[in-house]
N, C-alpha and C positions, 0 to 999 in steps of 0.2 A: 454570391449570387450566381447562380448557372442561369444562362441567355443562350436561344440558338443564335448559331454563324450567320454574318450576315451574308456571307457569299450562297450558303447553301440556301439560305431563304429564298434569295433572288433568283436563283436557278430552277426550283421550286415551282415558282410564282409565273414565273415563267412561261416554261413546260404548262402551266395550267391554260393560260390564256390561249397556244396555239392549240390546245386539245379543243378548246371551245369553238375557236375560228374555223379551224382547216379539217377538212377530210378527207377519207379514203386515204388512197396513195399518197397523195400529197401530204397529208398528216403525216406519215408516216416516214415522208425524206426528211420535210423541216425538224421533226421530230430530232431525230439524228444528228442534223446538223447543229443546230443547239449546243444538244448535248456535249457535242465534240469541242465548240469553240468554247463554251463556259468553263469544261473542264481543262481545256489547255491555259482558258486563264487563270483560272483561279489557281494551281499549280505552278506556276512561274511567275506569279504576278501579283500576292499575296496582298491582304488588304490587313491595313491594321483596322481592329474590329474595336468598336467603343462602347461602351452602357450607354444610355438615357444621360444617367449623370455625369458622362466625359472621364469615366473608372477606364482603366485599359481594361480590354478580355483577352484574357489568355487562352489559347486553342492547348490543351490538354491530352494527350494519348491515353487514354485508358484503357489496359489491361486485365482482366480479370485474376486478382493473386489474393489468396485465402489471408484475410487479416491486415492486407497493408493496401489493397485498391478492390473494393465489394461495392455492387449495387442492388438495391432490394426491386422487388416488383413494383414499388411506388416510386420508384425514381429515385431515393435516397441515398446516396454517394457517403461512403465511410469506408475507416481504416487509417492505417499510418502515414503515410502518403497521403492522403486526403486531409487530416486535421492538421501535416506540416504547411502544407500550403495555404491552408488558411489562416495561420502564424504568420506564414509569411506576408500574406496580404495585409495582415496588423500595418506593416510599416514599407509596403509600397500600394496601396489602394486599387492592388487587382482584384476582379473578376473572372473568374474563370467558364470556360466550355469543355466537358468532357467529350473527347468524343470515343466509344468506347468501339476497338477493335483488339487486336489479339497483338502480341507482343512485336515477330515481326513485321507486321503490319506498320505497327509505330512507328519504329526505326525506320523503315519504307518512306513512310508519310513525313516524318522530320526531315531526311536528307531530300525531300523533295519541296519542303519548306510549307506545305502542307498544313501542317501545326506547328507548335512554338516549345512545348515541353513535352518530356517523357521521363519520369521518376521512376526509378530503380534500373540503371543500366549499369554493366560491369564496364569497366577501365580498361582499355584497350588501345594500343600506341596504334594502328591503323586505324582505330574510328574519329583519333585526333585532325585528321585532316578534312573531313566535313563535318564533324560536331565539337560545339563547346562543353565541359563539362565544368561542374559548381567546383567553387576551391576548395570546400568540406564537402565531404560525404551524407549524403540522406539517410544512410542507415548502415550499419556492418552485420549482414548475416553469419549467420553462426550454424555452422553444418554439424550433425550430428552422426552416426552411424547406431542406427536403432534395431532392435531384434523386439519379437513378442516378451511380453511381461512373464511368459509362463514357461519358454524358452530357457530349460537346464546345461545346456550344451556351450554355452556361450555367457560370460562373466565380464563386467566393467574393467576395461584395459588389459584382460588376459590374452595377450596379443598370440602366446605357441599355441593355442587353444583356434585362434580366426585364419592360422593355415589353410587354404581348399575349402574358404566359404564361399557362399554365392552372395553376392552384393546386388541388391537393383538397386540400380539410375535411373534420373531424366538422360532421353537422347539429346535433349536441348541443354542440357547444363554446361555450362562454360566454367567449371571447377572439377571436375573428371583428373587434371593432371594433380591436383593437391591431392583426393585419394590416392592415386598414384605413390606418390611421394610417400605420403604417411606411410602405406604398408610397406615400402623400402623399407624406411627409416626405421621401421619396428621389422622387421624379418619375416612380416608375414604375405604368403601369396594371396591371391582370391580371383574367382570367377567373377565378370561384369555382364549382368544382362538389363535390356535398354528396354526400356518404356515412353509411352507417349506424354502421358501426364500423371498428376499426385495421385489421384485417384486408383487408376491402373497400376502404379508404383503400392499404393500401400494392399490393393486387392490381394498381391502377388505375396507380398510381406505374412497376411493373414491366412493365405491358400500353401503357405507350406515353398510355394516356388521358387522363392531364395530362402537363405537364412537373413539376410539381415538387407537393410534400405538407409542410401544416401541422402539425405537430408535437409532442409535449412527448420523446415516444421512438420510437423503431424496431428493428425486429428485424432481424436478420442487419447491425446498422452498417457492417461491412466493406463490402455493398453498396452499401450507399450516399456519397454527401457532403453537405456542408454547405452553403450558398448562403448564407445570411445568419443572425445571431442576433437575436432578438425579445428583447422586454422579458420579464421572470419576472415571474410572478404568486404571490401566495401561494397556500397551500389550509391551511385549518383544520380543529379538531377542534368539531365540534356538536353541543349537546344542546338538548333543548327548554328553553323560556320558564321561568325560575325552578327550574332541577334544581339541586339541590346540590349536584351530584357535580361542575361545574363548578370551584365554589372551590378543591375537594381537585385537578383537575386542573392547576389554571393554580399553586397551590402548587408540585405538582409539579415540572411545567415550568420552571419558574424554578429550583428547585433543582438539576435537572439541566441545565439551562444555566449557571445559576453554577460548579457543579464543573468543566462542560467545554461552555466557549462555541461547540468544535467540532462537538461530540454528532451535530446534526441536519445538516451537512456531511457528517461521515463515516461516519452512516449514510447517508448518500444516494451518496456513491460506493460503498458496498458495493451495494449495490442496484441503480445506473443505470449502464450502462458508458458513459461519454463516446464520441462516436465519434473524437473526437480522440485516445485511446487508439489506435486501429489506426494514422492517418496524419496529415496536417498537411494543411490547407485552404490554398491558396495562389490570390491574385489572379491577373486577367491578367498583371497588371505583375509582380508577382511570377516565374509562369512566365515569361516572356519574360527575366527576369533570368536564372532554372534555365538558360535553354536556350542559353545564354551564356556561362555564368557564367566567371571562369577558374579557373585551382587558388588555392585559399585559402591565402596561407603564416600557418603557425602558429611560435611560439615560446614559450619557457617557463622559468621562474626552477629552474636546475639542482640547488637544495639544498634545495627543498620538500617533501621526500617527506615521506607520500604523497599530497599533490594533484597536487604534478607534478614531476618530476624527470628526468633525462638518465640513461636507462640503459646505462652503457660496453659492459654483457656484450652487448648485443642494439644498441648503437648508434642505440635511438630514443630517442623521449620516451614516458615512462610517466606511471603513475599515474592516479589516480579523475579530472582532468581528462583527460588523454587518452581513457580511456576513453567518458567522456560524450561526448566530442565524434566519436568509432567511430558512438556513437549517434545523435546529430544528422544523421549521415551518413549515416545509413541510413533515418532517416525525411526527409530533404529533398533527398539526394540530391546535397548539396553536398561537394566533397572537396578534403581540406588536407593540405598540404605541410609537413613539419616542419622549423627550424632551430635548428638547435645557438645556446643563449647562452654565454657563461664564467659570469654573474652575475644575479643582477637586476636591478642596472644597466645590463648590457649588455640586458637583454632587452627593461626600457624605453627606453633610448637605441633600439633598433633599431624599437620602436612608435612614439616619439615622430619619428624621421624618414622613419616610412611604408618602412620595409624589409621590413619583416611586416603581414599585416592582423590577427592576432591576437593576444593573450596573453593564457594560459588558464587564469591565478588570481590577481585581483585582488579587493580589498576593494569590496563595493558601495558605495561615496563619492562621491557625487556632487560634492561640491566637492572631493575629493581628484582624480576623474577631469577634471572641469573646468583643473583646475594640469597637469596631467599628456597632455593631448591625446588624450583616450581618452573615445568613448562604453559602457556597460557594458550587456552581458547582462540579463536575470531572472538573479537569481542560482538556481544549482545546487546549491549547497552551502550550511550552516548551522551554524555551532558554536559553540561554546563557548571562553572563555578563560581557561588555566588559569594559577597561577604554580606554578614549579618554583624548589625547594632542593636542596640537600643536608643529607641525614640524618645524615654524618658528619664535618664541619667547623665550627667554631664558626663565629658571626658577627662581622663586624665592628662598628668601634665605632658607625660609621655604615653605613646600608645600600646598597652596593653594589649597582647594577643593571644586568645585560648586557640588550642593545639593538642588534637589528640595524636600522642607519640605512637610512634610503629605506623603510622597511615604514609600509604605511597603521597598523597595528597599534601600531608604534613612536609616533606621534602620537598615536594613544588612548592610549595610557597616561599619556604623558606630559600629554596634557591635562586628565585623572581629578583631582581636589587627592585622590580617598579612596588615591591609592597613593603611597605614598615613594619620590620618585625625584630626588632633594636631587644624589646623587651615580651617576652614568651613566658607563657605558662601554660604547662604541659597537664594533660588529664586524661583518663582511661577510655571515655567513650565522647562522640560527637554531643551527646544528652549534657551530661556532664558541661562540655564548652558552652553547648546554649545556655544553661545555669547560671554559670559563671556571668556569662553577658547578663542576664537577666538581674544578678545582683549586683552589676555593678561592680564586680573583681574582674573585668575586663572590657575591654571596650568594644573589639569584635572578634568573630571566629570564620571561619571560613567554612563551607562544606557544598557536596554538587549538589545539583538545584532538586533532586528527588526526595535527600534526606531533608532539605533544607523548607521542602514544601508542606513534607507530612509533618514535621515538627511543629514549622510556624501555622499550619490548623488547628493543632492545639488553644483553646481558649487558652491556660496559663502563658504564653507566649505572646501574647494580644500585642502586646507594646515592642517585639523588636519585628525589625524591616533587613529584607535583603536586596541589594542591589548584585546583579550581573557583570562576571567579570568579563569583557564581551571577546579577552586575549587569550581566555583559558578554560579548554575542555577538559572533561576528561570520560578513556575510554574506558566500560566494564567488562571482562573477562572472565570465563574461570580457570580457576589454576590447579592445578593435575600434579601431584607429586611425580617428581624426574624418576622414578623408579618404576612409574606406571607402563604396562605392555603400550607400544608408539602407535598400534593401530586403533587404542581409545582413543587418542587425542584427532585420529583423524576420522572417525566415526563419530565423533560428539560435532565435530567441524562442520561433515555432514549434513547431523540433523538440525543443527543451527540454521544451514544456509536453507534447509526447506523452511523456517518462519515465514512465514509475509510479514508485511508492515503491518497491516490489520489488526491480525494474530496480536502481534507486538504491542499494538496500540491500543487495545482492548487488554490486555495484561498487566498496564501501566494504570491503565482509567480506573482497572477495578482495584490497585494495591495501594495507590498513592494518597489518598483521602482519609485523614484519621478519624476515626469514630467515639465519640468519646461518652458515653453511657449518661444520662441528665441525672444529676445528683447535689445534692447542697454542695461538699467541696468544688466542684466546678462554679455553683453561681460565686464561692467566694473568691477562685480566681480571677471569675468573669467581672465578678462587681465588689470592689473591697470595700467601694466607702459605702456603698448600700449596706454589706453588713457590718463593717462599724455602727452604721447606724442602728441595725439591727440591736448588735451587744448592746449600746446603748440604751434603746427601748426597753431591755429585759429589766433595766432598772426602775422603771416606770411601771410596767404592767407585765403580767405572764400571760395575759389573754393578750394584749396587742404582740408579742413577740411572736405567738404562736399564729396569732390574723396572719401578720405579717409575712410569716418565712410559708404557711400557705398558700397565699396569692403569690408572692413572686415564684416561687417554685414550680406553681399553675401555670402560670403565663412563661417562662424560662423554658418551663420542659417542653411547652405546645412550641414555643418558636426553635429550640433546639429537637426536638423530633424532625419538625418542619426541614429544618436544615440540615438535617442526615436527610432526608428523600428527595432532595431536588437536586439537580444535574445543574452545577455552578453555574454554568453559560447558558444556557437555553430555557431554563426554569421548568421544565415538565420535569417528573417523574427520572431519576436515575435507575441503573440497572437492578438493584435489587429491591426499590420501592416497585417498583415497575412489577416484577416477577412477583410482589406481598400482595399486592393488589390485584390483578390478572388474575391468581389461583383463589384467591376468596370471591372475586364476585365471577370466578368458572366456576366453584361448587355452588355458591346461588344458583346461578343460570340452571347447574343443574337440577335444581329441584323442577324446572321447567323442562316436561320430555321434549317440546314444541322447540325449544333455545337450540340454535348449532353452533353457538359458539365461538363466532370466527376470530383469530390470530393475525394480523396481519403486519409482515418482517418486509422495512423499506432500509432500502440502501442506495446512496447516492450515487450517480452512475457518474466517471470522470471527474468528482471532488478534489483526489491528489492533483490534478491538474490545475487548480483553482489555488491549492497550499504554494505548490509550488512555483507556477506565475508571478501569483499577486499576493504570496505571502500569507501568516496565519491569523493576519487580524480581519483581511478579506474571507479567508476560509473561515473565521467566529463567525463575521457579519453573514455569511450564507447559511450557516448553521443555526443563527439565530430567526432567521428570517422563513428558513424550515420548520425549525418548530412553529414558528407563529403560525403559518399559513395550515399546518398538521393540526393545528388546537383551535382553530375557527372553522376547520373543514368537518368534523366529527362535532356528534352530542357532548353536552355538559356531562353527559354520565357512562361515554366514552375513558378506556382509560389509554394515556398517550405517554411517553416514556420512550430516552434517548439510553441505547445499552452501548454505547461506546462507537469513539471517530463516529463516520457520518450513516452511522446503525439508529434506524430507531422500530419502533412499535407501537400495533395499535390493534387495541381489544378492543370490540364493539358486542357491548352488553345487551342481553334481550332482544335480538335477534332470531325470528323465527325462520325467515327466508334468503337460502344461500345467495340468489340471485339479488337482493338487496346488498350482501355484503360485497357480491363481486360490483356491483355498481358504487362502490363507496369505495372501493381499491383503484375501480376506474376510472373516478373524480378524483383522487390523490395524484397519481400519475399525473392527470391536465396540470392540477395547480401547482404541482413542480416545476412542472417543465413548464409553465407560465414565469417561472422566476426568471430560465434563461432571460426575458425579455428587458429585463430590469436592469440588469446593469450590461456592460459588455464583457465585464470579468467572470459573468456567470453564466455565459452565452452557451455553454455545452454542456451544461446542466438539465438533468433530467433523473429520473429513479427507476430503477427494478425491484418490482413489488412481487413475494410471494402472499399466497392465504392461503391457511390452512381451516380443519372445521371439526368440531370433537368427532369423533365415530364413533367413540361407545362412552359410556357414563362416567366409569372412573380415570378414564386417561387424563395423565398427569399435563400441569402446565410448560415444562418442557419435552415430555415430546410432542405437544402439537408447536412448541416454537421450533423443533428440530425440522418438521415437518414445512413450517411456514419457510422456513430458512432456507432447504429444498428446492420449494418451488421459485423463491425470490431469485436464486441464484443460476436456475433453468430457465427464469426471464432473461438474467442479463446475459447466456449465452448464446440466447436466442434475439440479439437484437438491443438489451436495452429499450427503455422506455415503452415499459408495459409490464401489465401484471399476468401471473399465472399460478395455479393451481394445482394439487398433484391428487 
């Protein structure tokens, strides 16, 4: 809650009263005089300022700094700094006052006791004698040294190359001696020229006037590139000499660190976009690799799904590594060739004799990869290890356990003493051990929770259960034969680290789900005493066999279609029921010249915030409560669908009038951000709506969702919580 001071209110109030009273000259001394003695008290003499409700208010310095301390024209206070503090109020029940002047100003007003906090100041042994500073850091910037995107002259880390460049700075930066340093430390010189603010700093950058600009962030990063990384600096939270508010802060702090050591991470990617987000920063040597480069052959372990597997119908390779690596390709520009394995044997045999340069799901092991002739990726992937039983077999008298041999996995277990594994049987692929459990020649198997998900969707697997090992992850990498040129391995590193989470989490959503075609052999896996009874029937009658396998076939394939198009948790439409739908009643609509069609692409604004506070049953329960409020805001004959994480969509069918659809985008936003209200875990929840609208007859259902995408995601850098249009 922002409240004015009560000091300046009074002073205010004041001043009004003797304007009313007094005249002339006389107005005009007491005027003055006032003025003089309020402001000599209020300055020495500080008032601790309270809420209504006996909340303390904290006097606040506010800054103006792109991304970590903003205010809009409506008074709206946001940024990094702004959402830690209101964390931190979670667990000491302030209140805060902004009072918003300019940086030295602050430091001014603190050491004059003036106000109480000032967020983001550098560490400095002379400002320790009139200010306190927090025991952790608020933030650690991260200085970059940046040049034009189009800029040939100057290459990531080519330091003989930055000899006799021109660098612009802030005059104000208090990190000047670290540049310094760096270009010692690498041998190269450079000219410094000094500017006022970002603004002026990046003008200069784009007019040619330096070659390159010091750093912590930049606007428009697509423009730009990278040239080198600097040392981070921290910036803290400051109060003056002996406040007490100090103590209850650095408590704070630490409590919200302990809950989630991430906190101040992951509020900083919400806030700071990487520019390595847009593209991947590549050396000379590097490019000169690119521009060479040859085709990369890939291969992959056949029965892995879904990280990776050999798809017969489509004759490639699939799955969430493939796809990842669609990705790496598009940001580095590297492209690979797929070969068919039989096994995972075969797939290492053909790594290990340099047949292929890749294989695209391997356990991060470094002494595993050492035995094996493979250096590994950053791993991509991260999970979890569950074991699998069966629910309806007894056990043996010993425990029995399937084990697919050659698996890094299969060695972890087996070298755990916490798992029983006295008695082993060994088999070719993960399928195979579920089998096994499934008939009762074993008791359980082990596998990470990916392979372990898409198997147990299979209706034939109905009967076994997997519990969570909660001791034992495991990381996925790909593995590069040792013979491979060394700048692949750091060029696929690269475009790895340009993924989002997003990206990732939308690549998971759409591989991990097995699909399983409605067919008689499925209902007999699905229901075996129904067709026992069935067989039985045929003894009886050929007309009732044939009634019979009819109707349940009807009703099986209606509730299995059903269950291929709905999005498990939320019950609307999944991503590609969503997209089936969408494009058949777009070519309706279009038999309608009058219909425009509209698209409209919602995404949750501050969701990871929400995952990772309060966890991902709180982030279902928000999710679900999205949907709901998405499916009673829109027509029955609306189509509404969740296309992964907190992605979703909304067709509105037969539509004549744009300005109705923009009003139906604008009632979405309210009722989201209505949710905040609802709980307090979902208090900075709100959405960024694009809409889009057909323009001409045959345009396809994805590019008007490209288009919708566009504009939803030019909302959220315009503000969040609101929608727009392109």
């Amino acid at each position: 809650m922002l409240i004015e001071s009560v000091g300046i209110h009074c002073f205010r109030k004041t001043l009004r009263i003797d304007h009313n009273e007094v005249n002339g000259a006389c107005h005009e001394k007491i005027y003055l005089s006032l003025s003089f003695n309020l402001d000599v008290s209020y300055c020495f003499f500080p008032v601790n300022c309270y809420a209504r409700d006996g909340k303390k208010v904290i006097r606040v310095g506010f800054y103006t700094m792109d991304n970590y301390q903003e205010c809009d024209e409506n008074g709206n206070y946001s940024g990094y700094f702004v959402d830690y503090l209101r964390e931190i109020s979670q667990y000491t029940g302030w209140e805060y006052e902004f009072i918003q002047m300019n940086y030295s100003a602050c430091l001014k007003s603190l050491n004059d006791r003036n106000i109480d906090l000032v967020c983001g100041v550098d560490y400095s042994s002379f400002r320790t004698s009139t200010l306190d500073f927090s025991a952790q850091p608020a933030v650690t910037t991260h200085y970059e040294l940046y040049a034009l995107k189009d800029n040939d002259t100057y290459y990531y880390n080519d330091y003989a190359d930055f000899d006799g460049m021109s660098i612009g700075v802030l005059a104000s930066c208090n990190h000047l001696d670290a540049l310094d340093d760096y270009a010692a430390a690498h041998h190269f010189s450079f000219e410094k020229q000094y500017f006022g603010n970002t603004a002026q700093l990046e003008k200069a950058l784009e007019d040619n006037t330096v070659d390159a600009i010091y750093a912590t962030n930049v606007s428009h990063p697509s423009e730009k590139k990278i040239l080198a990384s600097l040392p981070s600096f921290p910036l803290y939270f400051v109060t003056f000499k002996g406040n007490p508010i100090m103590e209850d802060l650095n408590s704070a702090q630490a409590v919200i660190l302990d809950v989630n050591p991430n906190f101040d991470h992951d509020l900083y990617t919400t806030y700071q976009q990487d520019i390595r987000n847009y593209r991947c920063e590549f050396t000379r040597d590097e490019l000169d690799y690119l521009s060479t480069a040859p085709e990369i052959t890939v291969t992959c372990d056949p029965s892995k799904a879904p990280i990776e597997f050999y798809n017969e119908n489509t004759q490639t390779v699939s799955g969430i590594a493939a796809d990842v690596l669609d990705l790496v390709s598009q940001y580095t520009g590297l492209h690979f060739r797929y070969i068919k394995s039989d096994s995972f044997s075969d797939a290492l045999a053909k790594l290990q004799s340099h047949e292929i340069d890749i294989l695209t799901a391997l356990a991060h092991d470094y002494a595993w990869s050492e035995q094996n002739q493979a250096f590994l990726s950053t791993p991509y992937l991260n999970s979890s290890i569950v074991v699998v039983r069966n629910n309806k077999t007894k056990s043996h008298e010993r425990n029995i356990v399937a084990l697919p041999h050659s698996f890094n996995l299969t060695n972890s277990i087996l070298d755990n003493p916490e798992y029983d594994t006295e008695d082993v049987v060994y088999y070719d692929t993960i399928e195979e051990c579920f089998q096994a459990v499934l008939s009762g020649s074993a008791d359980c198997t082990y596998a990470n929770s990916y392979n372990s998900s898409y198997l147990l969707s299979q209706v034939k697997y109905r009967n076994l259960s997997s519990t969570t090992l909660t001791a034992m992850t495991e990381d996925v990498s790909f593995g590069l034969s040792d013979q491979c040129d060394p700048r692949l391995l750091s060029i696929i590193n690269k475009g790895l680290a340009c993924i989002s989470s997003e990206q990732l989490d939308s690549i998971i959503l759409q591989n991990c789900s097995y699909k399983e075609d409605p067919s008689l052999l499925t209902l007999v896996y699905a229901y075996p005493r129904i067709s026992i009874a069935i067989i039985l029937a045929v003894s009886m009658t050929l007309l009732s066999l044939l009634l019979g396998i009819l109707l349940i076939h009807s009703r099986k394939t209606k509730e299995i279609r059903i269950m291929s198009e709905t999005d498990a948790l939320t019950g609307l439409y999944n991503r590609r029921a969503a997209e089936d739908h969408i494009t058949r009643q777009m070519q309706e609509d279009g038999r309608n010249p009058g219909c425009v069609r509209p698209l409209i692409s919602i995404d949750l604004d501050k969701f990871k915030q929400v995952n990772d506070t309060y966890g991902h049953l709180e982030g279902d329960a928000l999710l679900i409560a999205v949907a709901d409020t998405l499916r009673t805001s829109v027509r029955s004959s609306d189509i509404v669908g969740r296309i992964g994480g907190d992605e979703f969509v909304v067709y509105l069918s037969n539509v004549t009038d744009r300005q109705n659809a923009m009003a139906v985008a604008e009632k979405l936003c309210q009722v989201i951000r209505e949710l905040s209200t609802m709980k307090k875990e979902w208090s900075n929840i709100s959405a960024s709506i694009g809409i889009s609208f057909a323009d001409h007859p045959n345009i396809k259902m994805e590019e008007l969702y490209i288009s919708a995408d566009k504009a939803m995601y030019s909302a959220k850098e315009n503000g969040r919580n609101q929608y727009q249009t392109l």
